[in-house]
DRENDO-1510 file (C-alpha; in Angstrom, 1 decimal, always signed):
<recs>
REC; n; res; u; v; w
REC; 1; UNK; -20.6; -38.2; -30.7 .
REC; 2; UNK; -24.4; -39.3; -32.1 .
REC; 3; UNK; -27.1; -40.6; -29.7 .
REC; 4; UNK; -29.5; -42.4; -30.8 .
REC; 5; UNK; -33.0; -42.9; -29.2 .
REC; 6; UNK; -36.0; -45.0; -31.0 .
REC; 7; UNK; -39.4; -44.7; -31.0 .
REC; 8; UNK; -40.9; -48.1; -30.2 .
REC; 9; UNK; -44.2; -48.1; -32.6 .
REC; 10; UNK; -43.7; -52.0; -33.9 .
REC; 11; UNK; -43.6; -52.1; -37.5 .
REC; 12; UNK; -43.5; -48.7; -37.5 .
REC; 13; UNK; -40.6; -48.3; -34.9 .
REC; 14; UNK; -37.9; -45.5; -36.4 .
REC; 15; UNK; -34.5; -43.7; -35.0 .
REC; 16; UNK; -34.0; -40.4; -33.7 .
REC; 17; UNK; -30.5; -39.6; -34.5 .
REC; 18; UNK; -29.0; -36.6; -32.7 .
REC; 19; UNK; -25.8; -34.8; -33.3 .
REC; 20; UNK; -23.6; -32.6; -35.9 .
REC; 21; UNK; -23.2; -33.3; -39.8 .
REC; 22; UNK; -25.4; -35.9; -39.6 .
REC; 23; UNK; -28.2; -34.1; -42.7 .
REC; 24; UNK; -25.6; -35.0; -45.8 .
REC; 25; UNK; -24.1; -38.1; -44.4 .
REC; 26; UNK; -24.0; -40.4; -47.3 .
REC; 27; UNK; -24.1; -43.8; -45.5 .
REC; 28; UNK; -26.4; -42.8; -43.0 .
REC; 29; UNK; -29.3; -41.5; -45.7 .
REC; 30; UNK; -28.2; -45.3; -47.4 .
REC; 31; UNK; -29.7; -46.7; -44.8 .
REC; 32; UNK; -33.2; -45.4; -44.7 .
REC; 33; UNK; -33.7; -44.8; -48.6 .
REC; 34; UNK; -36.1; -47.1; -50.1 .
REC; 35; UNK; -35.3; -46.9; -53.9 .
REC; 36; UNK; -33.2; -44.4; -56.4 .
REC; 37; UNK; -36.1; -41.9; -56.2 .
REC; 38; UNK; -35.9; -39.1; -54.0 .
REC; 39; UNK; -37.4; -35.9; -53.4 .
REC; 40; UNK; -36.3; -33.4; -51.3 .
REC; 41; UNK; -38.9; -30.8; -50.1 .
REC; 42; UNK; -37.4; -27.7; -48.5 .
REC; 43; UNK; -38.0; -23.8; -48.5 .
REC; 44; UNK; -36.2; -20.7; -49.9 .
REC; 45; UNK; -34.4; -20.0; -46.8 .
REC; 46; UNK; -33.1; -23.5; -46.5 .
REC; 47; UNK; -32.3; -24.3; -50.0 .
REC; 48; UNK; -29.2; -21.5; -50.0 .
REC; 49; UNK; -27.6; -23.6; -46.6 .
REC; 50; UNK; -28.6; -26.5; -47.2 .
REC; 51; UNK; -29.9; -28.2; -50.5 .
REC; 52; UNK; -26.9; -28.4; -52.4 .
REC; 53; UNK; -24.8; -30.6; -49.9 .
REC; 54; UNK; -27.5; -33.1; -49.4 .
REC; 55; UNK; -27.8; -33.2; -53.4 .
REC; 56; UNK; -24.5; -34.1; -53.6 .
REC; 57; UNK; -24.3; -36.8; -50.9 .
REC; 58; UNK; -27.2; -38.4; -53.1 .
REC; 59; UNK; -24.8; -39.2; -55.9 .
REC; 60; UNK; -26.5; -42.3; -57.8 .
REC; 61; UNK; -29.8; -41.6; -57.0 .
REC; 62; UNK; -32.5; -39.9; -58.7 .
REC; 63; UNK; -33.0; -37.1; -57.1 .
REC; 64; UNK; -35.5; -33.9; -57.1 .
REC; 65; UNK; -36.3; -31.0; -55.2 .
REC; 66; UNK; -39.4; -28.8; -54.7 .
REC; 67; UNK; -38.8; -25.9; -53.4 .
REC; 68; UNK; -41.7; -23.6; -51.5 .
REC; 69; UNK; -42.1; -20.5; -49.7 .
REC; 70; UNK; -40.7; -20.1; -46.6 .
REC; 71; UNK; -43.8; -19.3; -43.3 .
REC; 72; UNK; -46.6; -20.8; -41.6 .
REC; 73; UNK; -48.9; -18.4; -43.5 .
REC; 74; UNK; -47.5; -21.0; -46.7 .
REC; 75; UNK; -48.7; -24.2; -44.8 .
REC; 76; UNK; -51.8; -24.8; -46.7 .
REC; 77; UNK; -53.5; -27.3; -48.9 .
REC; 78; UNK; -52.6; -24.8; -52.2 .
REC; 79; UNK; -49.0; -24.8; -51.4 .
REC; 80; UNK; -49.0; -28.8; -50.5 .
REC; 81; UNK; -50.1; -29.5; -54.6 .
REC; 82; UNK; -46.8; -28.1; -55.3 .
REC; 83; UNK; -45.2; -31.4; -53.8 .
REC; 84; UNK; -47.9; -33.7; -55.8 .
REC; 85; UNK; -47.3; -31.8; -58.8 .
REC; 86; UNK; -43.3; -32.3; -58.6 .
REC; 87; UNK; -44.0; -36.0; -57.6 .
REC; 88; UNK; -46.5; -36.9; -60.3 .
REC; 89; UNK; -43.9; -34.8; -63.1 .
REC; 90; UNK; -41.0; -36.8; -61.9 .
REC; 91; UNK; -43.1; -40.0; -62.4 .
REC; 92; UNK; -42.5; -40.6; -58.7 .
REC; 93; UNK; -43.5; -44.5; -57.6 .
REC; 94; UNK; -44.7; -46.2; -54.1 .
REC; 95; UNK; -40.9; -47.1; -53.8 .
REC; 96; UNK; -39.6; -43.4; -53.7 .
REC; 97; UNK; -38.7; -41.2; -50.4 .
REC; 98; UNK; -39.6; -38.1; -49.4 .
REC; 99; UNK; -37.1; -36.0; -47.4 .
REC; 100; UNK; -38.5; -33.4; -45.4 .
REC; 101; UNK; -35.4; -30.7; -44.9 .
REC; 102; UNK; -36.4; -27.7; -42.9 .
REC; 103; UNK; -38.2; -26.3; -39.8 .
REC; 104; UNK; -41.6; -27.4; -39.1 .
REC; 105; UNK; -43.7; -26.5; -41.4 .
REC; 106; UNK; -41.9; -28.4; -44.2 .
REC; 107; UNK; -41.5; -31.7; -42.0 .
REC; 108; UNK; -45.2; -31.2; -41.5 .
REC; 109; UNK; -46.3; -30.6; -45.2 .
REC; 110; UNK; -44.0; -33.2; -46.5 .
REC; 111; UNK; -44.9; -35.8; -44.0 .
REC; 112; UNK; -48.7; -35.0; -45.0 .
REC; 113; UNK; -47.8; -35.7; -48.9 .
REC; 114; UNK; -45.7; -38.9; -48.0 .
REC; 115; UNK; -48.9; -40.0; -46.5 .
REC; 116; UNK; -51.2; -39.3; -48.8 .
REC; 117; UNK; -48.9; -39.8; -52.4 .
REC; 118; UNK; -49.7; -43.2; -53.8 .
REC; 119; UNK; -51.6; -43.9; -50.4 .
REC; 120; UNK; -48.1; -43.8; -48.4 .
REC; 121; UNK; -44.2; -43.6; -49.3 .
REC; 122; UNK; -41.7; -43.4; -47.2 .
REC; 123; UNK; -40.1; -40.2; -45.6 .
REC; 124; UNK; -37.4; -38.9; -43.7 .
REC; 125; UNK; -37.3; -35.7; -41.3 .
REC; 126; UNK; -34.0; -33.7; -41.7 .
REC; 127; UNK; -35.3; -31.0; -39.1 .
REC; 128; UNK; -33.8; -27.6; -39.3 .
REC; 129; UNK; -34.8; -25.6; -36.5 .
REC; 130; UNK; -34.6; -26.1; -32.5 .
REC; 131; UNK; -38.4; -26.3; -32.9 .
REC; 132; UNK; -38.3; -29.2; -35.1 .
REC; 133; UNK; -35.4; -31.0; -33.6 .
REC; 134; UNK; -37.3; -31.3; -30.1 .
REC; 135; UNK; -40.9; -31.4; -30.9 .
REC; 136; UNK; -42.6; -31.8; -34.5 .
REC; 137; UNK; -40.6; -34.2; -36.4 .
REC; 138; UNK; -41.1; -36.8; -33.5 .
REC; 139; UNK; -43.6; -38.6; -33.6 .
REC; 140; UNK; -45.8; -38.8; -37.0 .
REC; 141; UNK; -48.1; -35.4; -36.3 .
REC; 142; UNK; -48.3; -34.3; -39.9 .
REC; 143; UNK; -50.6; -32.2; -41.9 .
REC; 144; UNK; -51.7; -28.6; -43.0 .
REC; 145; UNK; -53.6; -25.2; -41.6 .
REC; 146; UNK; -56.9; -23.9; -42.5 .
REC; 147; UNK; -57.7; -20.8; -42.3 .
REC; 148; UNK; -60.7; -21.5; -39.6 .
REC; 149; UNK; -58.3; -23.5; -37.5 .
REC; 150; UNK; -54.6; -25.0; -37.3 .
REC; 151; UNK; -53.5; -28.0; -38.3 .
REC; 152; UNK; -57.1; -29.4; -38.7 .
REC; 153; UNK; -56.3; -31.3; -41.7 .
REC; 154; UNK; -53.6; -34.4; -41.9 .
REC; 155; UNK; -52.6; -37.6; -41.0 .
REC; 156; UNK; -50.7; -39.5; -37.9 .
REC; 157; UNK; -47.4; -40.9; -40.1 .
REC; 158; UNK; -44.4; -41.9; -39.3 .
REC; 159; UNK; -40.8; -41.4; -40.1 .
REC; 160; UNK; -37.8; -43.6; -41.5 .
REC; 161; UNK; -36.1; -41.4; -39.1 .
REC; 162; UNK; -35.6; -38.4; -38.2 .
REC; 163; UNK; -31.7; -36.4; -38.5 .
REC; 164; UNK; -31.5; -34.2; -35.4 .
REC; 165; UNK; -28.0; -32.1; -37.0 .
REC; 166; UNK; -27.4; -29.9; -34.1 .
REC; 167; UNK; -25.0; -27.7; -36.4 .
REC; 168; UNK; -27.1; -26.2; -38.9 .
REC; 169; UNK; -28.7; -24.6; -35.7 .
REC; 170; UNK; -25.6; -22.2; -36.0 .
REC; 171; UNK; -27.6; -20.7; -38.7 .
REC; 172; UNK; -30.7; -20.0; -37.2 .
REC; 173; UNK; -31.8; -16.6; -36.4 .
REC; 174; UNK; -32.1; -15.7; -32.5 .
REC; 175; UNK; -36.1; -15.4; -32.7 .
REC; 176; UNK; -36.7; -18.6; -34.1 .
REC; 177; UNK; -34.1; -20.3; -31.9 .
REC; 178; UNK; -35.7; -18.6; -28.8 .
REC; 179; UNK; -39.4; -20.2; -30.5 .
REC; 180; UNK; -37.5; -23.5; -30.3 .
REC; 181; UNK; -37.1; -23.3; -26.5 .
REC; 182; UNK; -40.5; -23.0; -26.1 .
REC; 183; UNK; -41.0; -26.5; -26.9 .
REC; 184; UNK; -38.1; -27.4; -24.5 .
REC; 185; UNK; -39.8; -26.0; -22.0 .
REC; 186; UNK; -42.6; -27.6; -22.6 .
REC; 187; UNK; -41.2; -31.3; -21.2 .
REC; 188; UNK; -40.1; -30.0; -17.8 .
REC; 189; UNK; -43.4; -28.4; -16.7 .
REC; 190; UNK; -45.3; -31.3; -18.2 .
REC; 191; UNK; -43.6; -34.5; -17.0 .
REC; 192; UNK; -39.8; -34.0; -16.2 .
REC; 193; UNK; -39.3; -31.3; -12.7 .
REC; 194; UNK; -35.5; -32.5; -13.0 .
REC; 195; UNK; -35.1; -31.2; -16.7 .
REC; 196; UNK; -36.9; -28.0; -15.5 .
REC; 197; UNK; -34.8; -27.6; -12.8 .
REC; 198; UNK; -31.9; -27.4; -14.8 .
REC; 199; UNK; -33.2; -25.7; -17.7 .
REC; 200; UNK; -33.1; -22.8; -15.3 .
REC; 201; UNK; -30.1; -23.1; -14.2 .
REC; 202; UNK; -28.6; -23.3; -18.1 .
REC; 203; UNK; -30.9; -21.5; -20.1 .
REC; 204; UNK; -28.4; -19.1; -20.8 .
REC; 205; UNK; -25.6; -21.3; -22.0 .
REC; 206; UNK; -28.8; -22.6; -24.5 .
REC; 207; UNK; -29.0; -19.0; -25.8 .
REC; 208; UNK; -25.5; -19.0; -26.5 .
REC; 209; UNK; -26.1; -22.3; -28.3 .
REC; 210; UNK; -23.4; -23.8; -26.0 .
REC; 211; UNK; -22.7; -27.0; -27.8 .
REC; 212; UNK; -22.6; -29.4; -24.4 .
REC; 213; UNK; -25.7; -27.9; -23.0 .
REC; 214; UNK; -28.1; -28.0; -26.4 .
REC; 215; UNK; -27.0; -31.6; -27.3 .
REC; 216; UNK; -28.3; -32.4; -24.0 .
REC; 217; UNK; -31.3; -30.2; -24.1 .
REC; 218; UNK; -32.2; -31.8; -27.4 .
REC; 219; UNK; -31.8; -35.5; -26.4 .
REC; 220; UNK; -33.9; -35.0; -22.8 .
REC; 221; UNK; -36.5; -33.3; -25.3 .
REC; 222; UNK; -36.6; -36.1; -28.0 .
REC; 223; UNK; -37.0; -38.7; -24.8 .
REC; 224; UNK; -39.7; -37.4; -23.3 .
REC; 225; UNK; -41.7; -37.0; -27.0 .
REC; 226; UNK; -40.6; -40.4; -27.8 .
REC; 227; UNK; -41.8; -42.0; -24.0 .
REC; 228; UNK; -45.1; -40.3; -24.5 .
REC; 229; UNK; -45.0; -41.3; -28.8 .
REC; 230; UNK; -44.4; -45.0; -27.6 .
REC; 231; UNK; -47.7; -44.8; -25.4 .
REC; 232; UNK; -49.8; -43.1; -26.8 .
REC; 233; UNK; -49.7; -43.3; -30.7 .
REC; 234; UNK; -52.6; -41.6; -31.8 .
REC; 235; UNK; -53.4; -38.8; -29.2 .
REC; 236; UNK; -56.3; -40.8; -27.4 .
REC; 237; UNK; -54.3; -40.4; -23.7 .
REC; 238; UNK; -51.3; -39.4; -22.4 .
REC; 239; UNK; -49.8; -37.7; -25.9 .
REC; 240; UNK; -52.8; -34.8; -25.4 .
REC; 241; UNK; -50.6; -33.7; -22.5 .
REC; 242; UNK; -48.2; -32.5; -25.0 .
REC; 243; UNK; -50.0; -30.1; -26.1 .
REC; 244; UNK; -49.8; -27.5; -22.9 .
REC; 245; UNK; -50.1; -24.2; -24.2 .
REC; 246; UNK; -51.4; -25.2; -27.5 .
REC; 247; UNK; -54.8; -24.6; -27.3 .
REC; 248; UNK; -54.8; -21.0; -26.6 .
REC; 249; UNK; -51.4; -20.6; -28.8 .
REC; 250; UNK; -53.4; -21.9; -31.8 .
REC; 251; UNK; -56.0; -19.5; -31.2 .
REC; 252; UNK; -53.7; -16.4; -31.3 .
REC; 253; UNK; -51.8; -18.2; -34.3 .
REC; 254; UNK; -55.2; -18.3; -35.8 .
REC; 255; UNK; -56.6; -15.0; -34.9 .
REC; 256; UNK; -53.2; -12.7; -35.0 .
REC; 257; UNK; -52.7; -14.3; -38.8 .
REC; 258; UNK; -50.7; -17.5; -39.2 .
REC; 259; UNK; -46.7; -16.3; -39.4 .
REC; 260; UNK; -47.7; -13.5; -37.3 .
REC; 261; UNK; -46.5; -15.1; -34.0 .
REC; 262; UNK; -44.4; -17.8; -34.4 .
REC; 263; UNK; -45.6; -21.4; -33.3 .
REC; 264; UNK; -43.4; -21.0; -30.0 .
REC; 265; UNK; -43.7; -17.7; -29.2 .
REC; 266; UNK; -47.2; -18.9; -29.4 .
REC; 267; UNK; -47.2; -21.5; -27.1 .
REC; 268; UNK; -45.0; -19.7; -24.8 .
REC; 269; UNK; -48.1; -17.2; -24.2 .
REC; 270; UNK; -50.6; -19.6; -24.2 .
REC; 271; UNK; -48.3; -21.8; -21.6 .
REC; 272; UNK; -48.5; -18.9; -19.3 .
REC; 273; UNK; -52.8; -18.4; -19.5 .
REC; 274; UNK; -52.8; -22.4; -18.7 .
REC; 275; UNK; -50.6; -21.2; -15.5 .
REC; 276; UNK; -52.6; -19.0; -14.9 .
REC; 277; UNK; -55.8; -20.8; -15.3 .
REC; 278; UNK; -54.3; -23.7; -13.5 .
REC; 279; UNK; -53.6; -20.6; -10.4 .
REC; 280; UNK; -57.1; -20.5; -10.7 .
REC; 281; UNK; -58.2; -23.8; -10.3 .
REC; 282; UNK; -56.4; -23.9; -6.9 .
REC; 283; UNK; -53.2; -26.1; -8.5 .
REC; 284; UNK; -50.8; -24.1; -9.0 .
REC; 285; UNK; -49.7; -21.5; -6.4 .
REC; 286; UNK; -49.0; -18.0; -7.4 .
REC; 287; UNK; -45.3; -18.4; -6.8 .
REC; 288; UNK; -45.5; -21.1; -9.7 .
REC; 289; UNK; -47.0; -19.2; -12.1 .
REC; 290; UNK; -44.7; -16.4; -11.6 .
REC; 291; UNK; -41.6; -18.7; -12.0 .
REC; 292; UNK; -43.0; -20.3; -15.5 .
REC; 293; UNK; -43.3; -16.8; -16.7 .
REC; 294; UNK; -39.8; -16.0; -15.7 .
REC; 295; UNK; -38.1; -18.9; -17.5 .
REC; 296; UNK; -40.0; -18.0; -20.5 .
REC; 297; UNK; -38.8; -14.2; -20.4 .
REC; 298; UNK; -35.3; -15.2; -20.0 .
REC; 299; UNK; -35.7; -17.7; -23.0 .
REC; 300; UNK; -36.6; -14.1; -24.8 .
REC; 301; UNK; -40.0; -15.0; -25.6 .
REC; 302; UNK; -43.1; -13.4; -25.0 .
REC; 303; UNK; -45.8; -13.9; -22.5 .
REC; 304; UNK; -48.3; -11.6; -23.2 .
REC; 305; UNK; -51.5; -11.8; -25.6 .
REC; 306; UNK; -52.2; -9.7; -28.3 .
REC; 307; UNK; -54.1; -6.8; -27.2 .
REC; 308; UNK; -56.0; -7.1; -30.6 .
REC; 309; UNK; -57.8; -10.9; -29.4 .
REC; 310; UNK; -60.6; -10.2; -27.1 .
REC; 311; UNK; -61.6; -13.1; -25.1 .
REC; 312; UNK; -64.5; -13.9; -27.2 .
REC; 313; UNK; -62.2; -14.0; -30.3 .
REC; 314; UNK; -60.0; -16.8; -28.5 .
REC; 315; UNK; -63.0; -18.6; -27.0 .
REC; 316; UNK; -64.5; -18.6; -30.6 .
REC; 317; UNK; -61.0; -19.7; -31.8 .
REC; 318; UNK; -60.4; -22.8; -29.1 .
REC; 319; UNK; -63.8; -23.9; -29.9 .
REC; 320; UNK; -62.2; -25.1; -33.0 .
REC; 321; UNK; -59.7; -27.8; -31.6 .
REC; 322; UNK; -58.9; -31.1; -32.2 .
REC; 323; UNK; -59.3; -31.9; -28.2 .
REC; 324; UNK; -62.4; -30.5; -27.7 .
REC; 325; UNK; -65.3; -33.1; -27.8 .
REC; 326; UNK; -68.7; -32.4; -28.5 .
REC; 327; UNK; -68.0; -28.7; -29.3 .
REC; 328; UNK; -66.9; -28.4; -25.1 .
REC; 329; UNK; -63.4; -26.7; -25.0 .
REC; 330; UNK; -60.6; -28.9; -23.5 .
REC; 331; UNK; -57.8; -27.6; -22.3 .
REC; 332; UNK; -54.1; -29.1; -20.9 .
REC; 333; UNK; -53.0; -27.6; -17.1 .
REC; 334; UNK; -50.7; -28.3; -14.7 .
REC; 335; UNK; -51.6; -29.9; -11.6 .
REC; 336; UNK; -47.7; -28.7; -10.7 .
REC; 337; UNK; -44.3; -27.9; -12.0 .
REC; 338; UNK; -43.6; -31.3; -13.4 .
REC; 339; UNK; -47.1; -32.4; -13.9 .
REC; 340; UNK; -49.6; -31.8; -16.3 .
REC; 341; UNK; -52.8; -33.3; -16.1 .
REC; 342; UNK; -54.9; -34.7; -19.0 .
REC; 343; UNK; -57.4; -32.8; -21.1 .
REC; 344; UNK; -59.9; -31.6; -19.2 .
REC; 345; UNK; -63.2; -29.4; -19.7 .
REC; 346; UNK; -63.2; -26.3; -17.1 .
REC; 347; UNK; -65.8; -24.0; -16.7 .
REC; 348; UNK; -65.7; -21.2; -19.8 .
REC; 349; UNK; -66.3; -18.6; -16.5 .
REC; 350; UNK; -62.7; -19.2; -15.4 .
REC; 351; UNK; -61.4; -19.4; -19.1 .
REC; 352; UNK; -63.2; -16.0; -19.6 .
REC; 353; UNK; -61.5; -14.6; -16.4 .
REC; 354; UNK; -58.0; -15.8; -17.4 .
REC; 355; UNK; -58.3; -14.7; -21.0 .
REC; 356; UNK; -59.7; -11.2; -19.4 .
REC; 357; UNK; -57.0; -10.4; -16.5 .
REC; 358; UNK; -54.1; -12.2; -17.8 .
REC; 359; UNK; -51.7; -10.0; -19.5 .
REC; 360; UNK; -54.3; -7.2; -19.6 .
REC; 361; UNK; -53.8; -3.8; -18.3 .
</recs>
């Protein structure tokens, strides 16, 4: 059975729509299409599952695909033209919609070129991945990666709505799955101790991709982005706090080579310095920061930096962050389990120490 869950944003107010064979439901699609125009934007690992189908429950539209290469190390302002190009060829009008089908890279990209073609047309996020299904197809982040910093270039716009299919996560490979949990993760140790709690008590069955226990984990995912979306639009609060982990996983993302480390396995690491740093800081006790590294291990991810990032590599890197103000570096820690705490600027001594002893032999 579907649940549905909406992101309260007035005007701009969309569904999240969770469950299987939901991504080439005819009548559902119907519902959030603007006009016969359509392009679909996907990649070359999607297009084999998944393109066909959704082409076919299109019948009676006009439809197009664009096609681009698959990995973050694609994400760029280069590979984005390739979307304009196919829009502008096609003759493509303020009417048409965009639909975003794949993992996060292509929600983000095609979100960005919905936003900016013809000054906004609509879009809708068919999210392929765990990753994608719990975090970056909620809530209207889109945009692109430079190579001095990630996603420092794009827009806040939102969704018709977003297709959670929890079947086509049958297809995806165990690392990117395990990158996906990362995410999860994420909304116990920020704001939900009851989800954490249980997330270690099922994060096997998730690995087994237990049908019961991922429909859950997805839904208590997609509310807690939604609760913080329907705050906190634009990032100027409470939404920041969704970005544990993110400051220093963008800076290994950035300095290891975007596709090097995946986003989550990214975060995952950098979730476990803000433990640590938050250890530091007298918040969170030893025990604390041993258990967040544990959940993480069993979720098969990895929790150490790259020996090749010095600390003044990563400081250099988290300088660059669309946080910081007035070039101070602001990070997101936890106050406890459960709790994060807003952005705040901490003395680059214990950053230093962190990035120096955490992890490192």
């Amino acid at each position: 059975m579907n649940k549905t869950l909406q992101v309260e944003l007035a005007e701009r107010s969309y569904p999240i729509i969770i469950g299987p064979g939901l991504y080439n439901n005819a009548a559902l699609l119907a519902q959030h299409i603007k006009s016969k125009q359509v392009l679909i934007v996907t990649n070359t690992t999607i297009a084999p599952l998944y393109l066909e189908p959704l082409m076919a429950s299109l019948e009676g539209y006009q439809v197009c695909q664009c096609v681009l290469p698959d990995g973050e190390q694609y994400k760029t302002l280069e590979v984005l033209n390739t979307i304009f190009d196919c829009l502008l060829e096609h003759r493509f009008s303020r009417n048409a919609t965009l639909i975003a089908l794949g993992g996060g890279v292509i929600g983000d990209m095609g979100g960005f070129a919905a936003a900016c073609y013809q000054r906004g047309i609509a879009f809708i996020q068919i999210p392929t991945t765990l990753l994608a299904q719990v975090d970056s197809s909620v809530g209207g982040k889109t945009g692109v990666n430079h190579i001095k910093g990630k996603n420092m270039i794009g827009a806040f716009y939102q969704p018709q709505c977003v297709l959670a299919d929890t079947s086509v996560l049958q297809t995806l490979d165990a690392r990117q799955f395990s990158a996906g949990l990362a995410e999860v993760i994420k909304y116990g140790l920020i704001r939900d101790l009851e989800f954490f709690i249980w997330l270690e008590a099922n994060i096997e069955r998730l690995l087994a991709r237990d049908t019961e226990a991922l429909s859950y984990a997805i839904e208590r995912s997609c509310l807690n982005k939604a609760q913080v979306v329907n705050e906190d639009e634009f990032e100027t609060g409470a939404r920041a706090t969704l970005n544990l982990g993110h400051t220093f996983g963008h800076a290994i993302e950035t300095g290891t080579g975007y596709g090097t480390y995946l986003h989550g396995e990214a975060v995952a690491i950098g979730t476990c310095q803000a433990a640590d740093l938050s250890h530091r800081l007298g918040w969170l006790t030893q025990a604390d920061v041993q258990r967040i590294q544990e959940i993480f291990v069993r979720a098969q991810l990895p929790i150490t930096p790259p020996a090749a990032l010095d600390a003044n590599s990563i400081i250099a890197l988290m300088s660059v962050d669309k946080k910081n103000i007035d070039g101070k570096i602001r990070v997101i820690l936890l106050e406890r389990i459960g709790k994060a705490a807003l952005p705040l600027t901490v003395d680059s001594a214990l950053i230093e120490k962190t990035l120096t002893s955490y992890g490192r032999s």
